[in-house]
C-alpha positions as CSV (number, residue, x, y, z in Angstrom):
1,X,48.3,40.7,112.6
2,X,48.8,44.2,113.2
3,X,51.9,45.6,115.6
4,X,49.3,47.4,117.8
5,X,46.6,44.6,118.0
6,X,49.8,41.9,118.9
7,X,51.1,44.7,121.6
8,X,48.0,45.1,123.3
9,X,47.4,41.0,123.6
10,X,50.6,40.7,124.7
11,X,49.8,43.5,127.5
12,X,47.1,41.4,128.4
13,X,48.7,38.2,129.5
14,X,51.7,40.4,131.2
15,X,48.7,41.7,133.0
16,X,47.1,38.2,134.5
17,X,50.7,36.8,134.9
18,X,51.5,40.1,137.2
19,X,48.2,39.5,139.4
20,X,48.5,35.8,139.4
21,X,52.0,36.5,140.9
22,X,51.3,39.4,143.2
23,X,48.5,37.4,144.7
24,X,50.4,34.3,145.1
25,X,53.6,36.5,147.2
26,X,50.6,38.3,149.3
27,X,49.3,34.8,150.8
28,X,52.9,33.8,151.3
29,X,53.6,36.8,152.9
30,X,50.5,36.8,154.9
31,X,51.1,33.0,155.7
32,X,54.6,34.3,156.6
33,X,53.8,36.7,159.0
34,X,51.4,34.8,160.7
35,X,54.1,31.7,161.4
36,X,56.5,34.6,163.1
37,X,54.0,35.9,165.3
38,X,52.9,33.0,166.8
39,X,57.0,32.1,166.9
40,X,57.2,35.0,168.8
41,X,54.2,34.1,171.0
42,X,55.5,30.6,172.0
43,X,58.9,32.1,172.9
44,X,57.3,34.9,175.4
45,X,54.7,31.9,176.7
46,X,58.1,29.8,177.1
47,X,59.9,32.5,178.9
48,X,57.1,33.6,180.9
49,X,56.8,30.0,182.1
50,X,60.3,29.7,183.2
51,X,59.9,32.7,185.4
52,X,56.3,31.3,186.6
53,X,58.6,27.8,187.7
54,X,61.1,30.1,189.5
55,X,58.8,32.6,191.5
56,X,56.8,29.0,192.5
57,X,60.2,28.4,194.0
58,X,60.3,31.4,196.2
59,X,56.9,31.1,196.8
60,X,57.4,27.8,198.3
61,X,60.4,28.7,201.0
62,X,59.2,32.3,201.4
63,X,55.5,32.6,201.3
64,X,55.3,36.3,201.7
65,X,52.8,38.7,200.0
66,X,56.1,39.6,197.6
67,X,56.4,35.8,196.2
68,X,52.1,35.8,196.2
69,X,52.2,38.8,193.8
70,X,55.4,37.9,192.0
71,X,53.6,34.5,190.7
72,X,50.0,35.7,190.4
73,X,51.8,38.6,187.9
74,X,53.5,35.6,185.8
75,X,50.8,33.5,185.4
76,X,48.6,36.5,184.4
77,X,51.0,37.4,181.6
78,X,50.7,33.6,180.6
79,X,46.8,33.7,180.6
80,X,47.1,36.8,178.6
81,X,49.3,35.2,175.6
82,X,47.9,32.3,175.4
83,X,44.5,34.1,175.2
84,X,46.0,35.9,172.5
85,X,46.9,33.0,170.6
86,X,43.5,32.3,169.4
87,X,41.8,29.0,169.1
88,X,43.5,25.6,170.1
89,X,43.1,23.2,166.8
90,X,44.2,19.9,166.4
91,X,47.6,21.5,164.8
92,X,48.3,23.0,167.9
93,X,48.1,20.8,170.6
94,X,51.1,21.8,173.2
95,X,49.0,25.0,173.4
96,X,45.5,23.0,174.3
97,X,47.7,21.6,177.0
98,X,49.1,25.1,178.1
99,X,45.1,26.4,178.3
100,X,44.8,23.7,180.0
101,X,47.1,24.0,182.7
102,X,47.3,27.9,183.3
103,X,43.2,27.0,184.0
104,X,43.9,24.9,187.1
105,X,47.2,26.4,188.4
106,X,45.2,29.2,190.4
107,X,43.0,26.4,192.1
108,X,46.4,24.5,193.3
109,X,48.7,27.6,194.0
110,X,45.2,28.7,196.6
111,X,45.4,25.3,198.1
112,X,48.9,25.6,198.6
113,X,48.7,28.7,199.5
114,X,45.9,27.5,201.8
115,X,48.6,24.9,203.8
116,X,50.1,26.5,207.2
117,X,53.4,27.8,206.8
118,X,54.8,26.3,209.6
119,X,52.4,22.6,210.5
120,X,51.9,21.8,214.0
121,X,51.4,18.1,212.7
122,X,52.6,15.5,210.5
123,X,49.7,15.3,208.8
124,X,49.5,18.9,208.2
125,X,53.3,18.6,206.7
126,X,52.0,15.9,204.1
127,X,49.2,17.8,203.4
128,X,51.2,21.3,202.3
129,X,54.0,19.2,200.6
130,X,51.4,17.3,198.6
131,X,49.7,21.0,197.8
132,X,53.4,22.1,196.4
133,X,54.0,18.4,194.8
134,X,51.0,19.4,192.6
135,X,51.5,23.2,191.8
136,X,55.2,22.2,190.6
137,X,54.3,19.2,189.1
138,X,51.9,21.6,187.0
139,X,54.0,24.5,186.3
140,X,56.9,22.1,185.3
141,X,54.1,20.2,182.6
142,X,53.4,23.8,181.4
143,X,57.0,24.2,181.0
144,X,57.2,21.3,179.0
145,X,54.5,22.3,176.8
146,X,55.7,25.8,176.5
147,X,59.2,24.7,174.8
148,X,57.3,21.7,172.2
149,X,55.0,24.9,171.4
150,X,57.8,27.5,170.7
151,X,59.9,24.5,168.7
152,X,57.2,23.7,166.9
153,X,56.4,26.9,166.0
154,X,59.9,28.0,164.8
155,X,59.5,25.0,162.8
156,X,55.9,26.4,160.8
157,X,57.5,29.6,160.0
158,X,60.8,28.2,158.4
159,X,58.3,26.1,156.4
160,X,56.4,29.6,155.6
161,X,59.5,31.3,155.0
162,X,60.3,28.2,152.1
163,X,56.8,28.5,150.4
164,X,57.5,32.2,150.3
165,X,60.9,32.4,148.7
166,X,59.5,29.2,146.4
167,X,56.5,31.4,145.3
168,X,58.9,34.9,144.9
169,X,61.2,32.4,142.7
170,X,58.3,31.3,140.5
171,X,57.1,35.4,140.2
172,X,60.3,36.6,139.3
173,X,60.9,33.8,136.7
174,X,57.1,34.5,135.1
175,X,58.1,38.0,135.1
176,X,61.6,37.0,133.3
177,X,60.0,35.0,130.6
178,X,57.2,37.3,129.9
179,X,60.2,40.4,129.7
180,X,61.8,37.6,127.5
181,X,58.8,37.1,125.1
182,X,58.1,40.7,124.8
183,X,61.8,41.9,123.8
184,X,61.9,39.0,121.1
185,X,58.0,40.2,120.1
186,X,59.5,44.0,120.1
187,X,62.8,43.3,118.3
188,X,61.4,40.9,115.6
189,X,58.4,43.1,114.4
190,X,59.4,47.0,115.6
191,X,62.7,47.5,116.6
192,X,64.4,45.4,113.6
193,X,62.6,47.2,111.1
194,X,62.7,51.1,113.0
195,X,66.7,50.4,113.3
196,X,66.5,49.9,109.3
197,X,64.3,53.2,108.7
198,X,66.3,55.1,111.0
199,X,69.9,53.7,109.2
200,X,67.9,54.9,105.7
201,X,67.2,58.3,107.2
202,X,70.7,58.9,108.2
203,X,72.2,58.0,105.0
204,X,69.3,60.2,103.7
205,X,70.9,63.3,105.8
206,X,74.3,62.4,104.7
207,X,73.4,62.7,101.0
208,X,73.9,59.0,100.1
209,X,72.1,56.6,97.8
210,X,69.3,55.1,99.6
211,X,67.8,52.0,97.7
212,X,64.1,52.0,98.1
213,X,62.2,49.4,100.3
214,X,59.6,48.1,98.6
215,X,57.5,46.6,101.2
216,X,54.1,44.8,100.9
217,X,53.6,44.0,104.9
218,X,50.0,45.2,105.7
219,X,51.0,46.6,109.0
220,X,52.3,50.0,110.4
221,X,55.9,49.6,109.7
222,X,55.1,48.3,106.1
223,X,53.2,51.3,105.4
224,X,55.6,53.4,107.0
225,X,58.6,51.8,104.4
226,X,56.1,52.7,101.2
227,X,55.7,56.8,102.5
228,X,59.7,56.4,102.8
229,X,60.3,55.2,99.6
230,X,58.1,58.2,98.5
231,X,59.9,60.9,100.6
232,X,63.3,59.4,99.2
233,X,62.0,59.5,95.5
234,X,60.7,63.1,95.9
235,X,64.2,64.4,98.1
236,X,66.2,62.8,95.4
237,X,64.8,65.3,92.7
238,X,65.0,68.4,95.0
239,X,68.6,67.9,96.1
240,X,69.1,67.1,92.1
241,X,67.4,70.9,91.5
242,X,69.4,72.4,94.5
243,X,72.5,71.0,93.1
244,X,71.9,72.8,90.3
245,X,71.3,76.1,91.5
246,X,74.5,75.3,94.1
247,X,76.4,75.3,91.0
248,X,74.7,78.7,89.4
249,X,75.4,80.8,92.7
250,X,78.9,79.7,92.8
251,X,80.1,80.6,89.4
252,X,78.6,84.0,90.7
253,X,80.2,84.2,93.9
254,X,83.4,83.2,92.8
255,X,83.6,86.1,90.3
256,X,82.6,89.2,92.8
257,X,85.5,91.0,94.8
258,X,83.9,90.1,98.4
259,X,84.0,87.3,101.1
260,X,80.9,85.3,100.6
261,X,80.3,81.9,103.1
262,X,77.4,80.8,104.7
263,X,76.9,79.4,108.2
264,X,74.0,76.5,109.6
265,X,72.3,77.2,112.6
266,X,75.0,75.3,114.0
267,X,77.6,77.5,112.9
268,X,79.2,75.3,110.8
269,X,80.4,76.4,106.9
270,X,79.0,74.9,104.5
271,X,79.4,77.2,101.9
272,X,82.1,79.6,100.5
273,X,83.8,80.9,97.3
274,X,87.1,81.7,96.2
275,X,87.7,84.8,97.9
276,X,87.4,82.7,101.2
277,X,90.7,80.7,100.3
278,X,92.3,83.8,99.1
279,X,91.6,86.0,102.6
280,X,92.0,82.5,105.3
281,X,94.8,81.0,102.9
282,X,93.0,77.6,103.0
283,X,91.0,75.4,100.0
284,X,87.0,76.3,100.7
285,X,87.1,72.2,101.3
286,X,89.1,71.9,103.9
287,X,86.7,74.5,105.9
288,X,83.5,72.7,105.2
289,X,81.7,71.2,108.7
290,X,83.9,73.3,110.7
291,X,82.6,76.0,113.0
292,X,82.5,79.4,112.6
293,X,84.9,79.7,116.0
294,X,87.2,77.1,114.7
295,X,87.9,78.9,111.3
296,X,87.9,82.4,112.9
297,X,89.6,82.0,116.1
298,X,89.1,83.2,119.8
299,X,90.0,86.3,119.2
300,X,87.4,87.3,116.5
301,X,85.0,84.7,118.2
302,X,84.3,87.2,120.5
303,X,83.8,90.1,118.5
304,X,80.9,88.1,116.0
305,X,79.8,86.6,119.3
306,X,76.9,88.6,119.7
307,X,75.9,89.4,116.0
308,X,76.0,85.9,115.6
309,X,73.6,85.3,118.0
310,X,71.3,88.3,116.8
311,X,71.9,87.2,113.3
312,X,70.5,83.8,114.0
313,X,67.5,85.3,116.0
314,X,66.4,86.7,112.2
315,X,68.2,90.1,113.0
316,X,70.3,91.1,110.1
317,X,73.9,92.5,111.3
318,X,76.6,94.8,110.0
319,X,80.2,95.9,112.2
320,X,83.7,95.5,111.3
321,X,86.1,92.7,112.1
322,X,89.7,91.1,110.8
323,X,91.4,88.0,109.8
324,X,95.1,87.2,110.8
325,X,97.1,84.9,108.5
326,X,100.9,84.7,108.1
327,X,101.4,87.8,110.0
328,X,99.4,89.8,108.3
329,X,96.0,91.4,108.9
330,X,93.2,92.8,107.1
331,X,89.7,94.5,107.7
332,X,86.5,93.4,106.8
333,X,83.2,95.0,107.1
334,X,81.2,92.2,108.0
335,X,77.2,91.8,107.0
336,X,75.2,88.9,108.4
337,X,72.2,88.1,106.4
338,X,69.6,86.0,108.5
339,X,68.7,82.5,106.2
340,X,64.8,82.2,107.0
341,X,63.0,79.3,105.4
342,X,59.1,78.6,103.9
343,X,58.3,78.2,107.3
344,X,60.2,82.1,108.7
345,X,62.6,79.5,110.6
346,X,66.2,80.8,110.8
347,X,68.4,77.5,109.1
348,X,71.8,79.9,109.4
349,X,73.4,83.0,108.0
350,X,75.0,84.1,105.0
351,X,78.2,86.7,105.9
352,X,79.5,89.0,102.9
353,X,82.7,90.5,103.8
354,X,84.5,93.9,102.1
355,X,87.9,94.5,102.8
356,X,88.7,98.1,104.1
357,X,92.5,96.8,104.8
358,X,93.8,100.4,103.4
359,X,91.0,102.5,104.6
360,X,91.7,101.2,108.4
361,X,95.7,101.6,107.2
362,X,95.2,104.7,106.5
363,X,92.6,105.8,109.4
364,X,94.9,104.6,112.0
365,X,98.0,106.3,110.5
366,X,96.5,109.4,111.4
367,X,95.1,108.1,114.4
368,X,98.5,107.0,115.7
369,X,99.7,110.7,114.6
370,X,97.1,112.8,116.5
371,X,97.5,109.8,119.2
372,X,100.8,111.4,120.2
373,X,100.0,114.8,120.1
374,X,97.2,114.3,122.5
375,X,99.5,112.4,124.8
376,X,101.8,115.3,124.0
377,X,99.2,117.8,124.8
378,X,97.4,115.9,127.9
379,X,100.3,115.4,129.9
380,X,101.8,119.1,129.7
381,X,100.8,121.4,132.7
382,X,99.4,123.9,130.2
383,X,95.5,124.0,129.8
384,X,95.8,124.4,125.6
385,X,93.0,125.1,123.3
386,X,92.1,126.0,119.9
387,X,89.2,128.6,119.6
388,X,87.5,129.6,116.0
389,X,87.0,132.8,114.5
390,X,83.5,132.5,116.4
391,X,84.6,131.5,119.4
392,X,84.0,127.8,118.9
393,X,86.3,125.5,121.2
394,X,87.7,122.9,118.5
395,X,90.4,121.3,120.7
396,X,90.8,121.1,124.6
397,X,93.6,118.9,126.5
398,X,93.0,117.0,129.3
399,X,94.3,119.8,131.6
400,X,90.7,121.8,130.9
401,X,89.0,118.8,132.3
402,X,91.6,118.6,135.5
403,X,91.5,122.6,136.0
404,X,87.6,123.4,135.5
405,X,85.7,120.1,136.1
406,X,84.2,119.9,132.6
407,X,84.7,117.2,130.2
408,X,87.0,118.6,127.2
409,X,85.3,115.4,125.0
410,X,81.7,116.9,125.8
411,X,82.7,121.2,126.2
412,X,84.3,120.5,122.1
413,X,81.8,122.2,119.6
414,X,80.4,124.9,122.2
415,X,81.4,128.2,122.4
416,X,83.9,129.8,125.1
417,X,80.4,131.9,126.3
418,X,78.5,128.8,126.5
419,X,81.1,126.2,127.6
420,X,82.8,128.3,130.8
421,X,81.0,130.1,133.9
422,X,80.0,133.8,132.7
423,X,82.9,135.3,135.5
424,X,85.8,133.2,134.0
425,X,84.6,133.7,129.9
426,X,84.3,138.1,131.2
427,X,88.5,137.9,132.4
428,X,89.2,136.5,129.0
429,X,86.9,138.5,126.5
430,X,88.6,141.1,125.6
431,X,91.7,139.3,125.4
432,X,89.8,136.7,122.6
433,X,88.9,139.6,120.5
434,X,92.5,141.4,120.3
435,X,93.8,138.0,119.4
436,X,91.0,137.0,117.0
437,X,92.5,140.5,115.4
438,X,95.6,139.2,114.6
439,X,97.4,140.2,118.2
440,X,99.7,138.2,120.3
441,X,97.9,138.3,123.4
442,X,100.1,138.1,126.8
443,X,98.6,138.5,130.1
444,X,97.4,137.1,133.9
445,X,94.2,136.5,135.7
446,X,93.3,135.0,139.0
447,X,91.0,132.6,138.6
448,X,88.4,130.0,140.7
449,X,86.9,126.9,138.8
450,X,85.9,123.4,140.2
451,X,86.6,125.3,144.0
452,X,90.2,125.5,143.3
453,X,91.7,129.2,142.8
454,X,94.7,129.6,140.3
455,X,96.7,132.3,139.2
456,X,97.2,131.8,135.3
457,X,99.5,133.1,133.0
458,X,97.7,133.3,129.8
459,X,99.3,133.5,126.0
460,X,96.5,133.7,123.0
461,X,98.5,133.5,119.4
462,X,96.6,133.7,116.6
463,X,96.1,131.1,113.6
464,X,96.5,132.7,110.3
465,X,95.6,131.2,107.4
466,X,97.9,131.4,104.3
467,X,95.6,134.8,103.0
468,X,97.1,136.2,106.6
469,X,93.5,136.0,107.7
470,X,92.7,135.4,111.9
471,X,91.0,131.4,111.3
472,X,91.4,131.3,115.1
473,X,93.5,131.4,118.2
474,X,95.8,129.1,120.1
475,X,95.4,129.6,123.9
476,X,98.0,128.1,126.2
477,X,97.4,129.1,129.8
478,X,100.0,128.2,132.7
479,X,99.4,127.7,136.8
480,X,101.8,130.2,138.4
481,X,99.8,129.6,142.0
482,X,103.1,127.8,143.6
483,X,105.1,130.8,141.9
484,X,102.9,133.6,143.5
485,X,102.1,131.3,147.0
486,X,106.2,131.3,147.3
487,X,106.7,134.7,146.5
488,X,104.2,135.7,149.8
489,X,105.9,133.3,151.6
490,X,109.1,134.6,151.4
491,X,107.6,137.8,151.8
492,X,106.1,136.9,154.6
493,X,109.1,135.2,156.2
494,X,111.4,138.5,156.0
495,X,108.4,140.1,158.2
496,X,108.0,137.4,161.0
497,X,109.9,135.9,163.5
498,X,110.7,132.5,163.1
499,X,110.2,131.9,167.5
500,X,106.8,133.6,168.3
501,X,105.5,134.1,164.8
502,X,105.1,137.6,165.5
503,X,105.6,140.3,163.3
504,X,109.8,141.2,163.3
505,X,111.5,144.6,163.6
506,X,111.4,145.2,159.8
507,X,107.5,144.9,160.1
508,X,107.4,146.6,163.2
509,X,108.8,149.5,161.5
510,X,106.4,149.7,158.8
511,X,103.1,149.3,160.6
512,X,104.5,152.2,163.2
513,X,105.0,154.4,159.8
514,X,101.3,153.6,158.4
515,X,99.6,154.0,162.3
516,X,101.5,157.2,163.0
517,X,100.0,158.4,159.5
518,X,96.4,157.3,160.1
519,X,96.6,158.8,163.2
520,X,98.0,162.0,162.0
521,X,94.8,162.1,159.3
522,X,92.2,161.3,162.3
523,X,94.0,163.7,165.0
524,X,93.5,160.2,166.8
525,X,95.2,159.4,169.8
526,X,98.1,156.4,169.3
527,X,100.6,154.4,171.9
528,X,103.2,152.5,171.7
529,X,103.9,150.1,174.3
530,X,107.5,148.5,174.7
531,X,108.2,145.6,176.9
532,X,110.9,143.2,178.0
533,X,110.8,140.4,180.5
534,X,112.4,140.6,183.7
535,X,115.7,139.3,184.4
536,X,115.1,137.1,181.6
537,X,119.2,136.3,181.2
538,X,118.9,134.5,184.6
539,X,116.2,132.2,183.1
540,X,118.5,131.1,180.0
541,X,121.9,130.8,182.1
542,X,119.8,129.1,184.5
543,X,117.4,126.5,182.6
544,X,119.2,126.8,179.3
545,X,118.2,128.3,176.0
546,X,115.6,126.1,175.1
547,X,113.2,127.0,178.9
548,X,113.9,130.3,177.8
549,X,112.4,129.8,174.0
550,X,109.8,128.5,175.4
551,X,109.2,131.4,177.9
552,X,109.5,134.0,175.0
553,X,106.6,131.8,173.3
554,X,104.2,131.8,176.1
555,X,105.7,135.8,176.3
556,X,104.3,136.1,173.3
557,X,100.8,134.1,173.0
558,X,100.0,136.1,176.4
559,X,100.5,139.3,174.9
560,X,98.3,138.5,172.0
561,X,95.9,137.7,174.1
562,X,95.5,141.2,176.0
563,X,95.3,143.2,172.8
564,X,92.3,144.1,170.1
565,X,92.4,142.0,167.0
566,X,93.3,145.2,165.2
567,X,96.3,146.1,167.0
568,X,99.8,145.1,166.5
569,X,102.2,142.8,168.7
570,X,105.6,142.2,167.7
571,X,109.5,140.9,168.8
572,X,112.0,143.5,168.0
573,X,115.2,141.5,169.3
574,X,115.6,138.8,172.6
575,X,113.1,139.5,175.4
576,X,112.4,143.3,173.9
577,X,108.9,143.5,172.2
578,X,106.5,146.3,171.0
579,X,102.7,146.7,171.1
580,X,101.2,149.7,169.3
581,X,97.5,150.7,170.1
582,X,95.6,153.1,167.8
583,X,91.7,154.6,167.8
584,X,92.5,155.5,171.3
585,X,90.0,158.2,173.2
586,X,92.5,158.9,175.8
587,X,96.1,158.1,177.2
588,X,94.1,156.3,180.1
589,X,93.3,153.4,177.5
590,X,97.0,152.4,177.1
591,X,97.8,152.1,181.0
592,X,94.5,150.1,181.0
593,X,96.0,147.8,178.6
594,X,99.3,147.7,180.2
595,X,98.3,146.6,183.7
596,X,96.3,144.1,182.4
597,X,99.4,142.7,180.3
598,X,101.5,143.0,183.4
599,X,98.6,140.7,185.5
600,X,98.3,138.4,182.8
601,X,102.5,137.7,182.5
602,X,102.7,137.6,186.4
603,X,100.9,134.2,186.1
604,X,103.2,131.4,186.3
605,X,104.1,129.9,183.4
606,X,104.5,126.4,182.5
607,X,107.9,124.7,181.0
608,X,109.4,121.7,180.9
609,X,111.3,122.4,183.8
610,X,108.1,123.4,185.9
611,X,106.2,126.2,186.6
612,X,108.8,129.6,186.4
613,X,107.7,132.9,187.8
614,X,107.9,135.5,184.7
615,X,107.4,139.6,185.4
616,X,107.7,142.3,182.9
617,X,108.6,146.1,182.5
618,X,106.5,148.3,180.1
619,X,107.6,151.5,178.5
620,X,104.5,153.7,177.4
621,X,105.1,156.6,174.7
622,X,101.7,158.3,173.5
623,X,101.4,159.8,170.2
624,X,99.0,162.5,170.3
625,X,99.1,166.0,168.6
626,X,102.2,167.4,166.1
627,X,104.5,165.6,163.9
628,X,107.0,162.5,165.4
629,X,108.2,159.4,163.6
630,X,108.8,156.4,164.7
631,X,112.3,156.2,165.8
632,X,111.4,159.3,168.3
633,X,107.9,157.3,169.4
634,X,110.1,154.4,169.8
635,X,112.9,156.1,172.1
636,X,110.4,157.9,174.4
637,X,108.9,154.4,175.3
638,X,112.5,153.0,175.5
639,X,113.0,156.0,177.9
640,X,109.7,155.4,180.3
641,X,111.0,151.4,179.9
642,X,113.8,152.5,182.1
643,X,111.7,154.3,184.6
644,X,110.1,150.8,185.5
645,X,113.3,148.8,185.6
646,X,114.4,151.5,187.5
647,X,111.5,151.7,190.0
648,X,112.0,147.9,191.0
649,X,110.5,146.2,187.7
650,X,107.0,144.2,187.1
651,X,105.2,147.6,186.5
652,X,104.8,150.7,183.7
653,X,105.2,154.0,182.9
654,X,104.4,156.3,180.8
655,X,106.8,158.7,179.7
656,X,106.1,162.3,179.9
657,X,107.5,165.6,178.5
């Protein structure tokens, strides 16, 4: 009989056995169900009658409409169970007996109910304790009933509750022997015979002798052992011819100067030649079945990574890698040649390897060489360059990139014309060409590049070649900003005063020169205003020093404020200062300008001390036609000074001939 005809018989009975059982647990189950409802039925009925017996208690020593309703609601949540419960039958006969007795109840609670509730006779005494004799004689036989009902109920659903585990029992054991049956069936004619073939396919894979079958079984698995024996008959003679061309490509490998292995998909060797044990210092054996990460390491793992993936995607590969043993490293260039088979399946990768140890010795001797001159060069505070005969920029140090916001890496190859802004290549033109011509070239420029203004000191020596021909120019070009920035400084300091920032005497005396000139050219009209403060020495012995620094400040700030941004306020010495006016149209201008000085320092000023009361006296000299310097200018002004001090103070004048 056939494996598939025997399966689907079998099927057939698991089938009927499975409804036969599901069938026989649904009745149970139903008969089950039913048993613990009417349980629960019997208990509410038996409950409900207790409380009916109780309220007919009440009702009996209270008779109120309270107690009326009380039992009427009892007894019609009796009537309503027991209506529920369906018919009577003979198996049920407490609950005939219950039908029964909820039935006449009403008719005995109304003649009780009937009875006076307090008899004016003996007879009507009998007659209301015979009523209530009745109704609890009743209601107790109901009670009765109610408990045999709910006893013999729990009783019907434990014996439900038995057929039903006896029936789950018998489906559960059917199922288990029917399980049974089929594993023995599967085991004995499929799985017995499958775990063979598979054991044959394995040793198959492995390479090992498999003996042939030889099966006659007229089934599936019988004809499936007689195409096996054919497969193994026809894999024997291919690995025999695969062997032998093995052995061919070996004797070639082993006799070429270049790393030849090949890889599976899962990127395990299984092929190399001798050049292998010579570069990884291993026999070829030993590396067999292990992977390519294993033999290579992390470290060139990640490199191959991703060609290794590419490679086995069918896209060939070429880069450069290394091997590390005892110390000692060399360079491969590494090809990966994708293994596609009939079918254009990629089954691995063959990698040929040439060593470039010495190239890469070499390359990176004079890598590590030109390594330190570009440190050298990139971290001296010289922008250096090397510029052709036609201009071409062959080398540039990192300065050029810090300086002018260019990349050196990108500007190499252009010319200085192309690679600079046309302003900064015009400063340096002529200077290229008188250095292309063989001359040392020495000079400064101020330049702006990347919004940063320098002041550069510039050397160009040419490169001669051993003819004494110009091949180019070296160009070294220093920052002397902080050099020329400190020199105005300093020149700047020996012209100011350090209190009030104001011009000092030194400067004093030269802008005087340079007005009294200009005015001289333009027959203009000039004045020269000289000031102190008032009774300034009682403000410093008074409020010390410091109230009268800050007095001279304010002094100062106040009489900036009163004068044209083109005229000039200075501090000759203590509380003495000078303010010289020029482009004046008349004499008249300079009083102007002194009274409002006078109204603006009469303001109180504010110290740390509080507000002080400041005045001043101004001394007004006029420079108009005919020569005078500045010394004379200076001592008629020093002269009309005294005129004010003298006069009472706080005012000007303006000295006359």
């Amino acid at each position: 009989m056939k494996i598939r005809s025997l399966f689907i018989a079998a099927g057939v009975v698991a089938v009927l056995v499975g409804v036969s059982a599901i069938a026989a647990m649904w009745m149970a189950t139903a008969a089950e169900d039913h048993a613990e409802v009417q349980q629960q039925r019997a208990q509410q009925v038996a409950r409900d009658v207790a409380g009916l017996v109780g309220v007919t208690y009440v009702f009996q020593r209270e008779r109120d409409e309270l107690s009326v309703s009380e039992w009427k609601r009892w007894h019609a949540n009796i009537a309503r169970e027991l209506d529920a419960a369906g018919p009577q039958g003979e198996s049920q006969p407490e609950l005939a007996l219950l039908k029964d007795a909820a039935a006449r109840l009403p008719v005995l609670f109304d003649r009780a109910l009937q009875t006076a509730a307090a008899p004016a006779s003996d007879f009507e005494r009998r007659r209301r304790d015979q009523a209530f004799e009745l109704l609890l004689g009743d209601t107790q036989a109901m009670a009765d009933a109610a408990f045999r009902w709910s006893r013999n109920a729990g009783d019907a659903r434990g014996d439900a509750e038995d057929v039903h585990e006896r029936v789950t029992m018998a489906a559960i054991a059917s199922f288990g022997l029917l399980i049974v049956g089929l594993a023995v069936l599967g085991v004995r004619r499929v799985l017995r015979p499958l775990a063979r073939l598979t054991a044959a396919a394995e040793a198959l894979e492995r390479g090992e002798p498999v003996p042939l079958f030889g099966s006659t079984t007229q089934d599936e698995l019988g004809t499936l052992k007689r195409r096996f024996d054919a497969m193994t008959l026809a894999l024997q003679r291919r690995t025999d011819e695969l062997r032998e061309a093995e052995q061919r490509m070996r004797k070639i490998t082993d006799n070429i100067p270049v790393v030849v292995s090949h890889f599976d998909r899962d990127m395990r060797a299984d092929f190399g030649n001798l050049a292998v044990e010579r570069v990884m210092k291993r026999p070829v054996a030993e590396l067999m079945g292990q992977t390519f990460r294993e033999i290579r390491g992390e470290a060139v793992w990640a490199i191959a990574k991703p060609h290794v993936d590419a490679v086995l995607k069918g896209q060939p590969q070429e880069f450069e890698s290394f091997v590390t043993r005892d110390g000692q490293t060399r360079y491969f260039v590494q090809r990966y040649v994708p293994d596609v088979d009939a079918n254009g399946e990629v089954q691995g990768f063959y990698s040929v390897s040439f060593d470039i140890t010495e190239r890469r010795q070499a390359e990176a001797l004079l890598a590590e060489s030109e390594k330190r001159l570009r440190d050298i060069a990139d971290n001296l505070p010289v922008m250096i360059s090397y510029i052709d005969k036609d201009e071409r920029l062959l080398f540039l140090n990192e300065t050029f990139s810090k300086w002018t916001g260019l990349d050196h890496r990108a500007t190499i190859g252009k010319t200085v014309a192309d690679a600079i802004p046309a302003p900064l290549y015009a400063q340096r033109r002529d200077h290229i060409a008188r250095a292309l011509g063989g001359e040392r070239v020495e000079f400064d420029i101020e330049s702006s590049a990347a919004g940063v203004a320098r002041s550069l000191h510039n050397l160009y020596l040419p490169d001669r070649a051993q003819d004494g021909s110009v091949r180019g120019l070296y160009a070294l070009s220093t920052d002397v900003t902080e050099h020329r920035r400190l020199q105005r400084q300093l020149a700047a300091l020996a012209r100011t005063d350090a209190l009030t920032g104001l011009p000092n005497r030194y400067c004093f005396n030269e802008q005087l020169a340079a007005v009294i000139k200009r005015a001289h050219r333009a027959q203009a009209v000039a004045a020269l205003l000289f000031l102190d403060i008032d009774k300034f020495k009682l403000i410093n012995d008074g409020h010390g020093h410091g109230v009268g620094d800050e007095v001279l400040r304010e002094f100062a700030r106040r009489l900036l404020g009163q004068v044209r941004g083109t005229d000039f306020v200075g501090r000759l010495a203590g509380d003495e200062f000078v303010v010289v006016l020029e482009s004046l149209r008349a004499a008249s201008e300079a009083e102007i300008v002194a009274g409002k000085i006078i109204e603006a320092i009469n303001q109180p000023f504010a110290t740390s001390v509080g507000a002080l009361k400041v005045g001043t006296s101004i001394g007004i000299a006029i420079r108009t036609d005919g020569e005078v310097d500045g010394e004379e200018l200076l001592g008629r002004a020093d002269q009309a000074l005294y005129l004010a001090k003298g006069e009472g103070r706080n005012r000007y004048r303006l000295h006359t001939p």
